[in-house]
Biopython code that builds the backbone (N, CA, C, O; Angstrom):
import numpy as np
from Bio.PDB.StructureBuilder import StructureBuilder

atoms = [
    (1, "UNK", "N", (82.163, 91.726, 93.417)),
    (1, "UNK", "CA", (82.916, 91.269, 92.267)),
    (1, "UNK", "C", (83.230, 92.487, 91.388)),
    (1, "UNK", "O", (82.339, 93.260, 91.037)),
    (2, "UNK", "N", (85.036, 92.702, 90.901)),
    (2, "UNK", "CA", (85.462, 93.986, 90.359)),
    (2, "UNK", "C", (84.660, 93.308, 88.893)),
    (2, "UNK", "O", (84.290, 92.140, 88.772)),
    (3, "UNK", "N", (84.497, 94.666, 87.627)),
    (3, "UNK", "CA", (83.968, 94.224, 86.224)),
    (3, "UNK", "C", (85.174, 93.372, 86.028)),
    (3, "UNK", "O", (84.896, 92.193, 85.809)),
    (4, "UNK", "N", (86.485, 93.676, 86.050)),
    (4, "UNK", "CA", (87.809, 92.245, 85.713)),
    (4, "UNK", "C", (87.684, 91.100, 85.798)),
    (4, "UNK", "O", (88.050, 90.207, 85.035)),
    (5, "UNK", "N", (86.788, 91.045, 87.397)),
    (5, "UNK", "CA", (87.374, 89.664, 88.016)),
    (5, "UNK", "C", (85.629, 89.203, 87.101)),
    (5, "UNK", "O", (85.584, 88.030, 86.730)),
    (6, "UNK", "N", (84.507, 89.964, 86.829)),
    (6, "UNK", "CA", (83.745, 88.889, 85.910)),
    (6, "UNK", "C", (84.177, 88.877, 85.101)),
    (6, "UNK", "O", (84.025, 87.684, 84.837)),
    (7, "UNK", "N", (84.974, 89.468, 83.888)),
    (7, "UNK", "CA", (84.854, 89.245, 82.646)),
    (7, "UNK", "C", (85.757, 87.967, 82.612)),
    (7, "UNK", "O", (85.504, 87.066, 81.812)),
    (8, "UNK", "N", (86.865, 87.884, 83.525)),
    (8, "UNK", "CA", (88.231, 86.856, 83.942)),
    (8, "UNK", "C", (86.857, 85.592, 84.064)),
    (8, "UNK", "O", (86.646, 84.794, 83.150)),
    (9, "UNK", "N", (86.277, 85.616, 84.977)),
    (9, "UNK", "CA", (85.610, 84.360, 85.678)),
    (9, "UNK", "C", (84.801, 83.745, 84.473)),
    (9, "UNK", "O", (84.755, 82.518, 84.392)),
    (10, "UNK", "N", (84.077, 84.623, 83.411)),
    (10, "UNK", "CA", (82.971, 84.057, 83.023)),
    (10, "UNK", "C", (83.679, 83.822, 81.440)),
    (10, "UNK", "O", (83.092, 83.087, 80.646)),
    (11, "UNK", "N", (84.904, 84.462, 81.071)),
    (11, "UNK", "CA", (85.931, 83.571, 80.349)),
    (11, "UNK", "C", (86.399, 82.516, 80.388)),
    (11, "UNK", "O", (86.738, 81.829, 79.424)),
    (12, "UNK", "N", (86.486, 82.221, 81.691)),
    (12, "UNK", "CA", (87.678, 81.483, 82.295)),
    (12, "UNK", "C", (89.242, 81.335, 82.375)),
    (12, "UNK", "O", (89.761, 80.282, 82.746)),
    (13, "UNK", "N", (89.869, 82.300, 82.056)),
    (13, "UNK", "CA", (90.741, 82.663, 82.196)),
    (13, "UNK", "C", (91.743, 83.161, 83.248)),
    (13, "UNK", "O", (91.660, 84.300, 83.708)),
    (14, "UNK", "N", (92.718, 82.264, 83.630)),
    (14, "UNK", "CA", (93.243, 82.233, 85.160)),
    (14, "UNK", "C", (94.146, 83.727, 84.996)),
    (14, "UNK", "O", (94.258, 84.506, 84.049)),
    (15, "UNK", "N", (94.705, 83.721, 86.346)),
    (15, "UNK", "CA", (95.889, 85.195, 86.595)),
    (15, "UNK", "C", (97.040, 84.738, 86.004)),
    (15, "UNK", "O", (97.870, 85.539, 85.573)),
    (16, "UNK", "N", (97.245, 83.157, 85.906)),
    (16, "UNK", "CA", (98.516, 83.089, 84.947)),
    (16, "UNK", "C", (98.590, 83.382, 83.111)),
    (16, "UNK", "O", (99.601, 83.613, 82.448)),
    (17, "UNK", "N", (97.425, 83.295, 82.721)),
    (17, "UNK", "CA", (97.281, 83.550, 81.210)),
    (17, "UNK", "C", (97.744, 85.250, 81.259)),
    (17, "UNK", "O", (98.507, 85.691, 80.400)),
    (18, "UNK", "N", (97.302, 85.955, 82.139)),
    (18, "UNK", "CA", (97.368, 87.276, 81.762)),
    (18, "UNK", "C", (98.516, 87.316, 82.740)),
    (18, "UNK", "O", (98.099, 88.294, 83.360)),
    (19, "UNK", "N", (99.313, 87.097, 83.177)),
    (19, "UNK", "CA", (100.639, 86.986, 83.797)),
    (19, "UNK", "C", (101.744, 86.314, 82.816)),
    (19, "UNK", "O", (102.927, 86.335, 83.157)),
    (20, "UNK", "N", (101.385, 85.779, 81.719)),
    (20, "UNK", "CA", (102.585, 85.199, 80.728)),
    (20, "UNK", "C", (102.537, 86.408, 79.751)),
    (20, "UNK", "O", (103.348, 86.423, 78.825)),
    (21, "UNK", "N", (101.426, 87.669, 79.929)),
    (21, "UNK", "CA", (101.885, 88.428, 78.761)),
    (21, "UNK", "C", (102.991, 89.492, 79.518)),
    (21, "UNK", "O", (103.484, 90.147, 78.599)),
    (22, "UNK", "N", (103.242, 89.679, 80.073)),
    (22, "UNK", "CA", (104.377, 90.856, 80.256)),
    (22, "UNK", "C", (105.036, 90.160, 81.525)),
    (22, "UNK", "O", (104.902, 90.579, 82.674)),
    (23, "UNK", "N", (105.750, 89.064, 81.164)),
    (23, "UNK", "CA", (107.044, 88.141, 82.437)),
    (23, "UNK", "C", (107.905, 89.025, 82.953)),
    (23, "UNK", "O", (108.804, 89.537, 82.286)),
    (24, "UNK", "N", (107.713, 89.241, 84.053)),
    (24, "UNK", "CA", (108.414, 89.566, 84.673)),
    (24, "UNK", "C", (108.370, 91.153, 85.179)),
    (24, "UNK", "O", (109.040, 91.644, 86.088)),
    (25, "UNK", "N", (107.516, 91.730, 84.439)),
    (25, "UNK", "CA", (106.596, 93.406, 84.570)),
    (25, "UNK", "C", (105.106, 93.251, 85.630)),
    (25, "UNK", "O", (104.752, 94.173, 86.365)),
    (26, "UNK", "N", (104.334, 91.881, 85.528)),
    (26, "UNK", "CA", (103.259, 91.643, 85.775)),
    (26, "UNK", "C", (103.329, 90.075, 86.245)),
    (26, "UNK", "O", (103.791, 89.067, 85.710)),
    (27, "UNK", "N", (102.651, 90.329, 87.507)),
    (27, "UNK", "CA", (102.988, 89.380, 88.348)),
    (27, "UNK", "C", (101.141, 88.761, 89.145)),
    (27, "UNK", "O", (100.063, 89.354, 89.182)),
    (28, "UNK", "N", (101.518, 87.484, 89.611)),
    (28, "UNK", "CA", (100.032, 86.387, 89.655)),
    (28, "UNK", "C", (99.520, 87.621, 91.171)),
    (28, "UNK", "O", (98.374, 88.071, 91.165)),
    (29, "UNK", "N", (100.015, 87.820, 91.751)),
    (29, "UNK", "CA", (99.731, 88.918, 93.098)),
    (29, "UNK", "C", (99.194, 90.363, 92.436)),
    (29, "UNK", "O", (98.124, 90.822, 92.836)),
    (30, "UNK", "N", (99.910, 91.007, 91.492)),
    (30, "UNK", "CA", (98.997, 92.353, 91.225)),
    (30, "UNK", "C", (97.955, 91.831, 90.122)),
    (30, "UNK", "O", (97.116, 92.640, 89.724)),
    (31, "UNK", "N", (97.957, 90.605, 89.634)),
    (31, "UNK", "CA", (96.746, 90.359, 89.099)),
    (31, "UNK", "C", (95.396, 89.999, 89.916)),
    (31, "UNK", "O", (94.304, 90.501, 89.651)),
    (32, "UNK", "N", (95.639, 89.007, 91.005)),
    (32, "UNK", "CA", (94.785, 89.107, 92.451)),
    (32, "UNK", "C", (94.348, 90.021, 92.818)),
    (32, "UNK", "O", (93.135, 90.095, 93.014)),
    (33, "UNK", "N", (95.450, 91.375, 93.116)),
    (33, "UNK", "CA", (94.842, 92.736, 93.618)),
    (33, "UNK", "C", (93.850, 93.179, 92.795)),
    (33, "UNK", "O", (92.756, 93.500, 93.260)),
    (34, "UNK", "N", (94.149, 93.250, 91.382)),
    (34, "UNK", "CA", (93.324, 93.697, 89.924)),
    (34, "UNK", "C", (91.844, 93.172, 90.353)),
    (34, "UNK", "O", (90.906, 93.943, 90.153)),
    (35, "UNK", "N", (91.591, 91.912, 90.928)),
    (35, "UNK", "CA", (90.524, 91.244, 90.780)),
    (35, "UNK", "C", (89.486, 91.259, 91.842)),
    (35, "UNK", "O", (88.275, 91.391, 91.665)),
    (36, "UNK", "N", (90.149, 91.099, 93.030)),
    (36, "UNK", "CA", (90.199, 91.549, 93.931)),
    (36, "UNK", "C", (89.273, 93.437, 94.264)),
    (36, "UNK", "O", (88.099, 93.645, 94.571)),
    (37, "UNK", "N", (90.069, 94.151, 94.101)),
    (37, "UNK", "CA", (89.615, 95.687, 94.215)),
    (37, "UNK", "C", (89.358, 95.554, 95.573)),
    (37, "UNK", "O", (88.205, 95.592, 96.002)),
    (38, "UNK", "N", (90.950, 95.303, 96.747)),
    (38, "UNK", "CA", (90.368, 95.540, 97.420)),
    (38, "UNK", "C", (91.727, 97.008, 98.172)),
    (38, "UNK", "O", (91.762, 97.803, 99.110)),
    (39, "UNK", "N", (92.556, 96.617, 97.070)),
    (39, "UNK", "CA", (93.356, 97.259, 97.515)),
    (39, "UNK", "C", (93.696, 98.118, 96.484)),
    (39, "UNK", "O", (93.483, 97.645, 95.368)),
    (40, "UNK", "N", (94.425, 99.877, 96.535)),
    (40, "UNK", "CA", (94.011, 100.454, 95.514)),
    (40, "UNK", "C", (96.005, 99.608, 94.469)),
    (40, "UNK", "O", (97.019, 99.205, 95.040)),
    (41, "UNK", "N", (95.674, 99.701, 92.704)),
    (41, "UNK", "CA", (96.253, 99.497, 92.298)),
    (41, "UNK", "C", (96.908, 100.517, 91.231)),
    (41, "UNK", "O", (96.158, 101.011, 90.388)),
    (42, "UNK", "N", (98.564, 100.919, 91.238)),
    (42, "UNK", "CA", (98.498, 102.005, 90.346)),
    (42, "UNK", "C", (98.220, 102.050, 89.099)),
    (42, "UNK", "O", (97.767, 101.101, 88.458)),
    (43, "UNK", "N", (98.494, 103.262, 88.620)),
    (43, "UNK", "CA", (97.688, 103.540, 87.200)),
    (43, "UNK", "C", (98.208, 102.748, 86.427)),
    (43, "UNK", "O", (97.423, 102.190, 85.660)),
    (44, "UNK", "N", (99.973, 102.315, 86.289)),
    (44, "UNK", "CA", (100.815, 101.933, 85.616)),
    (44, "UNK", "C", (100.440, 99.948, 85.616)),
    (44, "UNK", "O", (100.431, 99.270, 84.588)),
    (45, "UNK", "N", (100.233, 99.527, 86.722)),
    (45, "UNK", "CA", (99.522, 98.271, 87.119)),
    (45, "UNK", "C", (98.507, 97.946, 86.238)),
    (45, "UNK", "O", (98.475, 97.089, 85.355)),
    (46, "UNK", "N", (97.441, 98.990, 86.709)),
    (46, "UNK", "CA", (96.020, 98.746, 85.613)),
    (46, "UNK", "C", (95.770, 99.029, 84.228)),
    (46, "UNK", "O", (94.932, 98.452, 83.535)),
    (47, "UNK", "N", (96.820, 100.280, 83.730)),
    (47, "UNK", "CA", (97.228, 100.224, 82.284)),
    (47, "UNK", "C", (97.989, 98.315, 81.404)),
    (47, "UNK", "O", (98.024, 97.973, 80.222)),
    (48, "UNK", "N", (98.318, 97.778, 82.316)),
    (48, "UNK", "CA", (99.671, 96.593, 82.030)),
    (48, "UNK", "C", (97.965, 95.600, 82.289)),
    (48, "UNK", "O", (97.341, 95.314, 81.267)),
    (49, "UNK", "N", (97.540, 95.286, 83.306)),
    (49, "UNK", "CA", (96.122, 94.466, 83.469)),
    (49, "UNK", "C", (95.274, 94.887, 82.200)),
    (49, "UNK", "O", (94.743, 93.941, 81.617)),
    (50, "UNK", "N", (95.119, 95.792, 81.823)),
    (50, "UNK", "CA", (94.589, 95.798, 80.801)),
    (50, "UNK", "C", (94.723, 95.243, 79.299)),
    (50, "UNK", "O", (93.844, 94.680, 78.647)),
    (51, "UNK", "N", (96.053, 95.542, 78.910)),
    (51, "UNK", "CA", (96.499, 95.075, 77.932)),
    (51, "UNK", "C", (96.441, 93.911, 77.756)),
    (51, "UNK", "O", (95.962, 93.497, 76.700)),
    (52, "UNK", "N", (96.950, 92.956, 78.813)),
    (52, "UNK", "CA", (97.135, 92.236, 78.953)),
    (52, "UNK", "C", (95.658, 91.343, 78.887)),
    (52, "UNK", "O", (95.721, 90.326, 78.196)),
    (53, "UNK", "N", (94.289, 91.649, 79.572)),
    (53, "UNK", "CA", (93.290, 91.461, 78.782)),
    (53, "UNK", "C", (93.201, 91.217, 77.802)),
    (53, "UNK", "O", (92.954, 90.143, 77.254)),
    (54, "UNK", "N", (93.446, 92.473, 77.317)),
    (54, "UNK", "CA", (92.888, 92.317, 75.182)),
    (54, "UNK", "C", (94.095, 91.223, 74.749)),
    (54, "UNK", "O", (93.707, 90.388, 73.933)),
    (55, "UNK", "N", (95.413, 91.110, 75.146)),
    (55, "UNK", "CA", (96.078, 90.595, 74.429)),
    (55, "UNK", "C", (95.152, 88.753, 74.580)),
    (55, "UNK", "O", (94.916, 87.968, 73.661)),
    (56, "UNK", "N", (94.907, 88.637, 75.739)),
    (56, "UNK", "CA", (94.840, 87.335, 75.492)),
    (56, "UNK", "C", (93.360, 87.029, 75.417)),
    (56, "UNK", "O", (93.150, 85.817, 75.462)),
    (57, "UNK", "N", (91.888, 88.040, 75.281)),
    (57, "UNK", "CA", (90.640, 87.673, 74.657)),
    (57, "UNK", "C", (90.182, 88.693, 73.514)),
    (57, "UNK", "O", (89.093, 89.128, 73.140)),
    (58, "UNK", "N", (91.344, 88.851, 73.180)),
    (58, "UNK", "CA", (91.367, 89.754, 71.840)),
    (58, "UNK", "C", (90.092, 90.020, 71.380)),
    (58, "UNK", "O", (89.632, 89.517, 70.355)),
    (59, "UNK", "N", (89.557, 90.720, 72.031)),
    (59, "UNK", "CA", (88.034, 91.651, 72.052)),
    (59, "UNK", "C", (88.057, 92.388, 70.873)),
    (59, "UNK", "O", (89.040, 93.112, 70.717)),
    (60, "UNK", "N", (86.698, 92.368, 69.489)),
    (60, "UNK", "CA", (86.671, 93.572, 68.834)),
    (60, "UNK", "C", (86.496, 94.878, 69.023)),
    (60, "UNK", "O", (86.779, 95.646, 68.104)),
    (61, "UNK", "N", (86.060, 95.303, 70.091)),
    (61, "UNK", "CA", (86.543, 96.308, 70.917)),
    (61, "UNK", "C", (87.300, 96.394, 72.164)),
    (61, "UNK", "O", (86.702, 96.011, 73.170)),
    (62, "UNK", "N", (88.607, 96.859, 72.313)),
    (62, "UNK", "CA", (89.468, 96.627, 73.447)),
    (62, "UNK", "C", (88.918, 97.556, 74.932)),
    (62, "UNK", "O", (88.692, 98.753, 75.115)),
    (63, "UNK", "N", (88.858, 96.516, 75.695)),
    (63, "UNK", "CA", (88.712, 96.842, 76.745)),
    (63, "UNK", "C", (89.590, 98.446, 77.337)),
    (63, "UNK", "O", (90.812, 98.546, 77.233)),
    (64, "UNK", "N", (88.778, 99.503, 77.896)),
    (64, "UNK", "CA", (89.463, 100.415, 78.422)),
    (64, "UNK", "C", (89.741, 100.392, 80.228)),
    (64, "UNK", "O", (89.214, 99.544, 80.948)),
    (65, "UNK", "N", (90.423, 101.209, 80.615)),
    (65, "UNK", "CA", (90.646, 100.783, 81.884)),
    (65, "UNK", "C", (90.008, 101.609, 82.623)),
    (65, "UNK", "O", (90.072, 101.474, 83.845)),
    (66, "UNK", "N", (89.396, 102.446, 82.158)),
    (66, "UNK", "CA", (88.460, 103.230, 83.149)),
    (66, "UNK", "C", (87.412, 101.899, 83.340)),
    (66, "UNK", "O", (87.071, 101.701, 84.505)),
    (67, "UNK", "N", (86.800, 100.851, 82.185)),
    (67, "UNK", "CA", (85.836, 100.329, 82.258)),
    (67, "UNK", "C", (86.381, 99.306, 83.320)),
    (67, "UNK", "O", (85.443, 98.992, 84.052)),
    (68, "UNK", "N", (87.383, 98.756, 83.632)),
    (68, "UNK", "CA", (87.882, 97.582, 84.433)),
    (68, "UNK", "C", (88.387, 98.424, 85.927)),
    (68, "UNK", "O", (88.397, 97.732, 86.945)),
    (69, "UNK", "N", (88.651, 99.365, 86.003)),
    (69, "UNK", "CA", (88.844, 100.164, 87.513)),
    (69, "UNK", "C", (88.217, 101.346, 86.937)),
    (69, "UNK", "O", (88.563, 102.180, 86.100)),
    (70, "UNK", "N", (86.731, 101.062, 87.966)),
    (70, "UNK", "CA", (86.265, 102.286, 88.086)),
    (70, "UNK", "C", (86.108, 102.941, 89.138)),
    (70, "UNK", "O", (85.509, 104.012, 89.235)),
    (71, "UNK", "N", (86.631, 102.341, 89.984)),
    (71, "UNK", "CA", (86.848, 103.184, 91.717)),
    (71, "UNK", "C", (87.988, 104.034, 91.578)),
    (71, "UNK", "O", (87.958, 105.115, 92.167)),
    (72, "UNK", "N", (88.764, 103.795, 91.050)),
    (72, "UNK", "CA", (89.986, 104.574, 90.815)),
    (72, "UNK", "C", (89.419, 105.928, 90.189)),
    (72, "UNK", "O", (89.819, 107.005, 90.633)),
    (73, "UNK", "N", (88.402, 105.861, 89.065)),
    (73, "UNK", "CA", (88.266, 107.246, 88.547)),
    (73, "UNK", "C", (87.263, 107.935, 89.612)),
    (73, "UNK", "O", (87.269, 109.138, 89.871)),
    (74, "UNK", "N", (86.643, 107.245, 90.026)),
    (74, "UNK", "CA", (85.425, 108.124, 90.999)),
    (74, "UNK", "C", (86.267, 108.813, 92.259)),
    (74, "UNK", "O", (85.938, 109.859, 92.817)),
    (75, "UNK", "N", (87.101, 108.226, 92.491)),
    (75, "UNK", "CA", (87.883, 108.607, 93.615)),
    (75, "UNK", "C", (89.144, 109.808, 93.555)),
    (75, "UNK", "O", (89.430, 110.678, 94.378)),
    (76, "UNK", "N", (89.891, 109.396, 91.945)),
    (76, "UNK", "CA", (89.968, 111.301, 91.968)),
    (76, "UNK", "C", (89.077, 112.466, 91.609)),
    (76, "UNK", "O", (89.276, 113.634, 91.944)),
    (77, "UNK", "N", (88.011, 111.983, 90.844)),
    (77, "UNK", "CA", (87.040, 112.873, 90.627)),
    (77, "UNK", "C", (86.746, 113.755, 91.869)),
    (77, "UNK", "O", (86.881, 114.959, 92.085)),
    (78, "UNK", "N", (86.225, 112.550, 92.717)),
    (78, "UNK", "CA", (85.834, 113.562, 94.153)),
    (78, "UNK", "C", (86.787, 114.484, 95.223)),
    (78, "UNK", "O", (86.475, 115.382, 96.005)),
    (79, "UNK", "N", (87.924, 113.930, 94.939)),
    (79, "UNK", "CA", (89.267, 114.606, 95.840)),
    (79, "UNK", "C", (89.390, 115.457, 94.597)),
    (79, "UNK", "O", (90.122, 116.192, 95.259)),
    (80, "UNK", "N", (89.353, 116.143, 93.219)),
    (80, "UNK", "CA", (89.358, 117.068, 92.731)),
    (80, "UNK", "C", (88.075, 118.289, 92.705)),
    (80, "UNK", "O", (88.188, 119.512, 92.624)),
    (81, "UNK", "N", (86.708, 117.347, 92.818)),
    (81, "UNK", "CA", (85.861, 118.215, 93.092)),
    (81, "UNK", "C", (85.150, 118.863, 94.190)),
    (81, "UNK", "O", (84.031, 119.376, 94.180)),
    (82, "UNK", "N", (86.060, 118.742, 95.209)),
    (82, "UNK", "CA", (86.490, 119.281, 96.708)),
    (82, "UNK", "C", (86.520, 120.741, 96.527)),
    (82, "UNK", "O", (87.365, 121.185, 95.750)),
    (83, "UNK", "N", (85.573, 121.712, 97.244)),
    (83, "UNK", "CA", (85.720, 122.918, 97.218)),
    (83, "UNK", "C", (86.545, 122.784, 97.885)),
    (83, "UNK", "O", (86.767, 121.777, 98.558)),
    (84, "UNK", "N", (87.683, 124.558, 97.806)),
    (84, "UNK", "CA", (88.521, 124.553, 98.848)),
    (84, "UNK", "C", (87.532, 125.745, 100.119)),
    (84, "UNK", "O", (86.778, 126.689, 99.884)),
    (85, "UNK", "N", (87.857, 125.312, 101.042)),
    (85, "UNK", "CA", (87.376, 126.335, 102.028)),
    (85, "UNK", "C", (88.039, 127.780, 102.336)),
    (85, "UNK", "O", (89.190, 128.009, 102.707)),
    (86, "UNK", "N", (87.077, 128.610, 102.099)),
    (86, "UNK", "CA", (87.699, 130.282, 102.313)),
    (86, "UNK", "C", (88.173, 130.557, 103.564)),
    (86, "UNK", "O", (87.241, 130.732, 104.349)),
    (87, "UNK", "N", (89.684, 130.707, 104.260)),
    (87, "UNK", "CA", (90.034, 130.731, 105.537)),
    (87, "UNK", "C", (90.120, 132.316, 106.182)),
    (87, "UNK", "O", (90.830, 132.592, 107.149)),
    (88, "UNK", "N", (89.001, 133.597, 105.244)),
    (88, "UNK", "CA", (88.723, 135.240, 105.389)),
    (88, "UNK", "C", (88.435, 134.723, 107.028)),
    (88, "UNK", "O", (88.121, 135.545, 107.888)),
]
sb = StructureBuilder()
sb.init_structure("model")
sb.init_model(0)
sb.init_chain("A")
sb.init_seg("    ")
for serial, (resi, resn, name, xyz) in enumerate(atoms, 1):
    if name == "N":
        sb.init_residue(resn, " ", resi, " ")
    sb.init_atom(name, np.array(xyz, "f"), 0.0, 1.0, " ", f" {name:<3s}", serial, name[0])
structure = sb.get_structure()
């Protein structure tokens, strides 16, 4: 279970509530993927999933999106902290 798809579940809050905030930008399928984590989603996707969060459980502190995709950050971390190999 992605942190999204609990905070979604134990709200109760379906993929269409957070699919009526940006019609037609954000759609019931990349909200699945969002929840899901099984497939990777872009940055621009999970920036829009996010908002779209706070807009509709208007949290006193707004949710960040590192905190809701965090495979996404671990995963450039490590493809950046890749030595390169000396080819002397």
């Amino acid at each position: 279970m992605t942190p999204l798809d609990a905070l979604l579940t134990e709200a109760g809050i379906s993929n269409h509530a957070l699919a009526e905030c940006f019609p037609g930008f954000l759609t019931h399928k990349t909200i699945q993927k969002a929840r899901t984590g099984k497939r990777p989603l872009s940055r621009r996707s999970q920036v829009m999933v996010t908002e779209a969060l706070n807009r509709v459980m208007m949290p006193e502190h707004p949710y960040k999106r590192d905190i809701l995709f965090p495979r996404m950050e671990r995963t450039q971390a490590s493809e950046s902290s890749v030595p390169e190999s000396d080819s002397e």
